[in-house]
C-alpha positions as CSV (number, residue, x, y, z in Angstrom):
1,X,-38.1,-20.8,-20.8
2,X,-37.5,-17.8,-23.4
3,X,-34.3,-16.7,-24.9
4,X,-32.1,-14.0,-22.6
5,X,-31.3,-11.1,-24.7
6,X,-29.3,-8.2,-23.9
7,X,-28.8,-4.9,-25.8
8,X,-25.2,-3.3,-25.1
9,X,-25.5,0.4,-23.7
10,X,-22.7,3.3,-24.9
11,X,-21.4,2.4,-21.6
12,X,-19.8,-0.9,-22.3
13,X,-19.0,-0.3,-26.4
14,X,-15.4,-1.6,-27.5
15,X,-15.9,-4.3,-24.7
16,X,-14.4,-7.6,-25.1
17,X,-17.7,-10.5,-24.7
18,X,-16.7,-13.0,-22.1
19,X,-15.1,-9.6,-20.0
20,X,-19.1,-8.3,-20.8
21,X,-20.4,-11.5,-19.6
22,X,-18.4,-12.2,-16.7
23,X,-19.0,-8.7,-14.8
24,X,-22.7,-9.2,-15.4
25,X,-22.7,-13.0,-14.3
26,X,-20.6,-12.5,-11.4
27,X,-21.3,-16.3,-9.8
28,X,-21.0,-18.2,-13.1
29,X,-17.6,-19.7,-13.2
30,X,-15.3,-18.4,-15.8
31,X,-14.8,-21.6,-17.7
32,X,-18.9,-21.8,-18.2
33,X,-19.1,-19.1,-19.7
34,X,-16.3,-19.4,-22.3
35,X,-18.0,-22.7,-23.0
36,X,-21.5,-21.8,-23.5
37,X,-19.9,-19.1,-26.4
38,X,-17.4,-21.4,-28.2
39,X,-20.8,-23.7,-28.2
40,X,-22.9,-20.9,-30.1
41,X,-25.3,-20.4,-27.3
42,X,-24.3,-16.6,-26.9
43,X,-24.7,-15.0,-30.1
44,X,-24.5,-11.5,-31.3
45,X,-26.6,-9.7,-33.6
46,X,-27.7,-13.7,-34.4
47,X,-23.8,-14.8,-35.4
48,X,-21.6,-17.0,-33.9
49,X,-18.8,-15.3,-32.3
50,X,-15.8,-15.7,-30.1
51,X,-14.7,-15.1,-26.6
52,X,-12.2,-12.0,-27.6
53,X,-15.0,-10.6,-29.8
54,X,-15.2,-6.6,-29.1
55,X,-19.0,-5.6,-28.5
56,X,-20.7,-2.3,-29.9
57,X,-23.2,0.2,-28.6
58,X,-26.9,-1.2,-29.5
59,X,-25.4,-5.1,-29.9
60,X,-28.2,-7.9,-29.3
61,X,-27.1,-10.6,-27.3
62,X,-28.0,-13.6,-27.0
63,X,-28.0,-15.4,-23.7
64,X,-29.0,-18.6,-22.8
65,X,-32.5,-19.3,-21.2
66,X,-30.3,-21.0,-18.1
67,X,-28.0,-18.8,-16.9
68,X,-28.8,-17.3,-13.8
69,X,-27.0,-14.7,-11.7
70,X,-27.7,-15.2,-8.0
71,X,-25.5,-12.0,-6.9
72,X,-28.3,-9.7,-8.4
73,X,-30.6,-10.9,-5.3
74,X,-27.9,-10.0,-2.9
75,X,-28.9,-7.1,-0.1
76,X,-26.6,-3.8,0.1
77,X,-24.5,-3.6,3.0
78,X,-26.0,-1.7,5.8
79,X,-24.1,1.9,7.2
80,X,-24.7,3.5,10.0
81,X,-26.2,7.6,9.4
82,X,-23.0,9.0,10.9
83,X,-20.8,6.8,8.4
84,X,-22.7,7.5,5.3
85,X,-23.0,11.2,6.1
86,X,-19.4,11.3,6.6
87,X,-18.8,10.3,3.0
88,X,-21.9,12.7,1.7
89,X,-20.1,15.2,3.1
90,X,-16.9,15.3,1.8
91,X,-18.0,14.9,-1.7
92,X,-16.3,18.0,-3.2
93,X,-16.8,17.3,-7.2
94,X,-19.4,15.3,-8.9
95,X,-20.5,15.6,-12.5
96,X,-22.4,12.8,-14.9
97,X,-19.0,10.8,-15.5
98,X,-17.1,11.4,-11.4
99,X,-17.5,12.0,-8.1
100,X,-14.0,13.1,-6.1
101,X,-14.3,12.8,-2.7
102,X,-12.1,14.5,0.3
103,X,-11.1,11.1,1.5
104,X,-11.0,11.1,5.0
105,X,-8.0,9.6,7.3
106,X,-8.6,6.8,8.8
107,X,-10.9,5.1,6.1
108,X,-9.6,2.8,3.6
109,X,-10.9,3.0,-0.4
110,X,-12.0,-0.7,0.2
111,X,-13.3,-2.7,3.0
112,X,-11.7,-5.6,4.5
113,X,-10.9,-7.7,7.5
114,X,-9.9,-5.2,9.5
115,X,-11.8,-2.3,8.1
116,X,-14.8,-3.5,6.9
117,X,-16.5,-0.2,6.1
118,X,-14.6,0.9,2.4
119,X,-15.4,4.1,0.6
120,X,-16.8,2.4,-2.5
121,X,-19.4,0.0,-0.3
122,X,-20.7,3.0,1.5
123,X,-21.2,5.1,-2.2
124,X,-22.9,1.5,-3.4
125,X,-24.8,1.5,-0.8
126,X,-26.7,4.5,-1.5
127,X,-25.6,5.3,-5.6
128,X,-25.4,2.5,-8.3
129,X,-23.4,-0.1,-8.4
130,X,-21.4,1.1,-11.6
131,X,-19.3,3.1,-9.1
132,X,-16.0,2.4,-9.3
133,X,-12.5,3.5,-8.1
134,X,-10.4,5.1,-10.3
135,X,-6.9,4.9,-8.4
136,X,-6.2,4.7,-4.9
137,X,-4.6,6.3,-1.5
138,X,-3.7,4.6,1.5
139,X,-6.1,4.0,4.3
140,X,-4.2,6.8,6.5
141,X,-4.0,9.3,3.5
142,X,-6.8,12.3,3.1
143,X,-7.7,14.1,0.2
144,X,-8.4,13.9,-3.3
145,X,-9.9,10.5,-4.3
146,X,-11.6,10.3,-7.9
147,X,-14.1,7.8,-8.3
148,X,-16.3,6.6,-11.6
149,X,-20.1,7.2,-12.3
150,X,-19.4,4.5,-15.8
151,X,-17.1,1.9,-17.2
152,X,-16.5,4.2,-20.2
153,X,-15.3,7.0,-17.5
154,X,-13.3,4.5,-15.5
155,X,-11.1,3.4,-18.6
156,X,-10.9,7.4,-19.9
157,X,-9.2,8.0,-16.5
158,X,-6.8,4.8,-16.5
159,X,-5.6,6.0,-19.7
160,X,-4.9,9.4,-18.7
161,X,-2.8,7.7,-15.7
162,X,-0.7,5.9,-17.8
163,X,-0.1,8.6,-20.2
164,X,0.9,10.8,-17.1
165,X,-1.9,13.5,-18.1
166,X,-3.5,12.9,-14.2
167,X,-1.7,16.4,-11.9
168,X,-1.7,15.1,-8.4
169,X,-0.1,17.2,-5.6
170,X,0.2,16.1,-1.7
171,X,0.3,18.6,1.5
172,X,3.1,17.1,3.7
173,X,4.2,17.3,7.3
174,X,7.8,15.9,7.5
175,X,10.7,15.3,10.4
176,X,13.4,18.5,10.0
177,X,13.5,21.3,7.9
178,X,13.8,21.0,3.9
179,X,15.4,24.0,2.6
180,X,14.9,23.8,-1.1
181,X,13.0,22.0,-3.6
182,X,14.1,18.9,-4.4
183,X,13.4,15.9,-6.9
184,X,13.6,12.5,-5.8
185,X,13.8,9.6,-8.9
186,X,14.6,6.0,-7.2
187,X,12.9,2.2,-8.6
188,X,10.8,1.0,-6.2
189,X,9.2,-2.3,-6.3
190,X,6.3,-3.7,-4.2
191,X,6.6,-6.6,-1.9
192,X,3.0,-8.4,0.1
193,X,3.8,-10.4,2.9
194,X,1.2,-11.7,5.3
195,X,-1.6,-9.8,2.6
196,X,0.7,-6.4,3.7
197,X,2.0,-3.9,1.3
198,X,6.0,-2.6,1.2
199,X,7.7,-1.0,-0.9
200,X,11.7,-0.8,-0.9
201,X,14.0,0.9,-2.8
202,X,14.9,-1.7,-5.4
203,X,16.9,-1.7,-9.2
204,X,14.1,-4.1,-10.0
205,X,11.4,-1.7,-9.3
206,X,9.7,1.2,-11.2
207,X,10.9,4.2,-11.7
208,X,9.0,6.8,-9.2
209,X,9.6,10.9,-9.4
210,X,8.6,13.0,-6.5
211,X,9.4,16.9,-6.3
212,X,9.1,18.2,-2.8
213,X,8.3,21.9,-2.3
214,X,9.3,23.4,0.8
215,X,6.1,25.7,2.1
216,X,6.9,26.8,5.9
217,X,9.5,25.8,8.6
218,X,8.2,24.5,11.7
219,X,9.1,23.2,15.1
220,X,11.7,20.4,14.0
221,X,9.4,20.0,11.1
222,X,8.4,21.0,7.7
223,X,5.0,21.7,5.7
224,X,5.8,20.7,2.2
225,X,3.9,20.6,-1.0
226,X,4.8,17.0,-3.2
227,X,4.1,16.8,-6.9
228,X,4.5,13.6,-8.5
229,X,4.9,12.2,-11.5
230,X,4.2,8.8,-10.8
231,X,1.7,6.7,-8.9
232,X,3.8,3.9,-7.5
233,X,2.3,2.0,-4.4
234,X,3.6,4.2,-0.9
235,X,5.6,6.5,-3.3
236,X,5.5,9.5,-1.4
237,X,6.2,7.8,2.2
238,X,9.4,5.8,0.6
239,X,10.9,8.7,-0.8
240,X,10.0,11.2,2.1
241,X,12.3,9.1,4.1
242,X,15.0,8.2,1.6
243,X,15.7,11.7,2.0
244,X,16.0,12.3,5.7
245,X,12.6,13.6,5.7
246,X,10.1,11.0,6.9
247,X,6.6,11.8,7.1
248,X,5.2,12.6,10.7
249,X,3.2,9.7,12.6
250,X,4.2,7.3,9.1
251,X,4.4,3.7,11.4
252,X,5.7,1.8,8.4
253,X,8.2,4.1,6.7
254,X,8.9,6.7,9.4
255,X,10.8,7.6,12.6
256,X,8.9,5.9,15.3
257,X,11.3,7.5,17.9
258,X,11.3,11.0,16.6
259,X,7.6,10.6,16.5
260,X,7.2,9.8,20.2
261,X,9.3,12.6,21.1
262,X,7.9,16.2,22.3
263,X,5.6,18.0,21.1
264,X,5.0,15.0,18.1
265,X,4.0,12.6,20.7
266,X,0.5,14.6,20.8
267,X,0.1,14.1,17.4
268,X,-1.2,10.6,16.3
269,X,-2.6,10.8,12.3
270,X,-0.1,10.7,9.5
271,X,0.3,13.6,8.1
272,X,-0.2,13.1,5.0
273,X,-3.5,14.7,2.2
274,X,-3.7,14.4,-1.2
275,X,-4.5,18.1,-1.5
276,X,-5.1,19.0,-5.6
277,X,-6.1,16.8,-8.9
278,X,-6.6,18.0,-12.5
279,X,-7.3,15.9,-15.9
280,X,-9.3,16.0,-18.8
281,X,-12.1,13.9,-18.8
282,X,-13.5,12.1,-21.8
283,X,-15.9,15.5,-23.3
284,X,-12.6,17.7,-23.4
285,X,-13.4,19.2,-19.4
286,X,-10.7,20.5,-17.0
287,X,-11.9,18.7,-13.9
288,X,-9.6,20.6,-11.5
289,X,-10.3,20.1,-7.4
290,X,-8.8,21.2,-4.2
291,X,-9.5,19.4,-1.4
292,X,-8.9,21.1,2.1
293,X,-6.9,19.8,5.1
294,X,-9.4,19.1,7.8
295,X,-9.3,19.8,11.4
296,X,-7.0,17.3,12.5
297,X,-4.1,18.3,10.3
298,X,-4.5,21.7,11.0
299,X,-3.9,21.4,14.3
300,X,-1.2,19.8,14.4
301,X,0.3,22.5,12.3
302,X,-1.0,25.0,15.1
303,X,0.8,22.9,17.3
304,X,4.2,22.9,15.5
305,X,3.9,26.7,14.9
């Protein structure tokens, strides 16, 4: 049985090895394949090398004759038309490095128990299976959602995260009126119970900065614009209703009562969409997208009018 080798694309330059090799050989336990380098039988460029060694664009690999990758024989999951059109639809950006998709409510970024149909299965299932997510919103969130072509543009747009160089701003429909613009700063930390998400209010948390824009007053309710600074997990929905403001039809951080009450009791989505993003990607290009409210959340502003 011949040699394995493998030439490393642009794509995966600056790479640590075993992070290389363990993405591609996804059913090869971890600790074989920091063995099979610290023995010599993965090589680059002929030379010994080490598990933490960084790879470069054009790179020979050498890989062992024996090591197999069973997940490349694996079938795509299976969508129905209405599904995948859903998500061809509400594409609103795509380029050679990102898509960004108008996210819609009700669909979570990835599949589980519960919700088995995620936004990134249904892209793999008809694009490659280099797309990846670049951050995320919650399942009941719609809006903005940017997702990777490449590894190279997935890391380019992590990086711009942390350096606070992403612009995201939220449409909001929240319980009473907010009169002016206000910032919100408060820790919050992150707590899963039962595989389910909270955040609370917490000096052992991260910091998290919100300014809510007051648009137009409403029946008992406002329409507000949210800019934020930071990405922390349910952000937005923690701070809303630190401030008296909850978001409408928000089960976990809202007010359930007020939400049953006339006329919000004929209102059932929470009303929340990510409506604007803006970054630089990695050639020096303003990617800058608005993503509409759909029908659903303008009716219920009809309805508070």
């Amino acid at each position: 049985m011949p040699v394995k080798k493998i030439q490393v694309n642009d794509d995966n330059h600056g790479r640590r090895l075993d992070n290389f090799l363990l993405s591609i050989y996804k059913d090869v336990p971890k600790s074989k394949i920091y063995s099979i380098i610290r023995k010599g039988e993965v090589r680059i460029n002929s030379g010994r090398v080490k598990p933490h060694t960084k790879i470069n664009t054009n790179d020979i690999i050498r890989i062992p004759p024996y090591l197999v990758n069973d997940s490349t024989t694996e079938k795509k999951q299976i969508f129905s038309e209405s599904l995948l059109n859903l998500i061809k639809n509400n594409i609103i950006h795509e380029d050679e490095n990102y898509l960004i998709l108008n996210k819609p409510y009700g669909l979570p970024v990835h599949g589980g128990t519960n919700s088995p149909n995620g936004v990134i299965s249904i892209l793999r299932s008809f694009m490659d299976d280099s797309i990846d997510l670049c951050h995320r919103i919650d399942k009941e969130t719609s809006g903005c959602l940017v997702i990777s072509k490449n590894k190279k543009s997935n890391r380019h747009f992590n990086e711009q995260l942390v350096l606070k160089r992403v612009n995201k701003t939220y449409l909001a429909l929240l319980k009473g009126h907010l009169k002016k613009k206000t910032k919100v700063e408060l820790f919050i930390e992150t707590s899963s119970k039962e595989n389910k998400q909270k955040s609370l209010i917490s000096d052992d948390g991260k910091k998290a900065v919100s300014t809510f824009m007051p648009i137009k007053t409403l029946n008992k309710s406002s329409l507000v614009s949210v800019n934020i600074a930071t990405g922390r997990t349910h952000q937005i929905r923690v701070q809303a209703n630190h401030i008296g403001h909850p978001i409408l039809n928000d089960d976990k951080y809202g007010d359930r009562a007020f939400n049953k009450s006339k006329p919000f009791n004929k209102t059932k989505r929470m009303t929340l969409h990510a409506s604007q993003i803006e970054f630089i990607d990695q050639n020096n290009n303003l990617i800058k997208v608005k993503a509409d409210i759909d029908e659903s959340f303008k009716n219920i502003i009809d309805l508070l009018e």
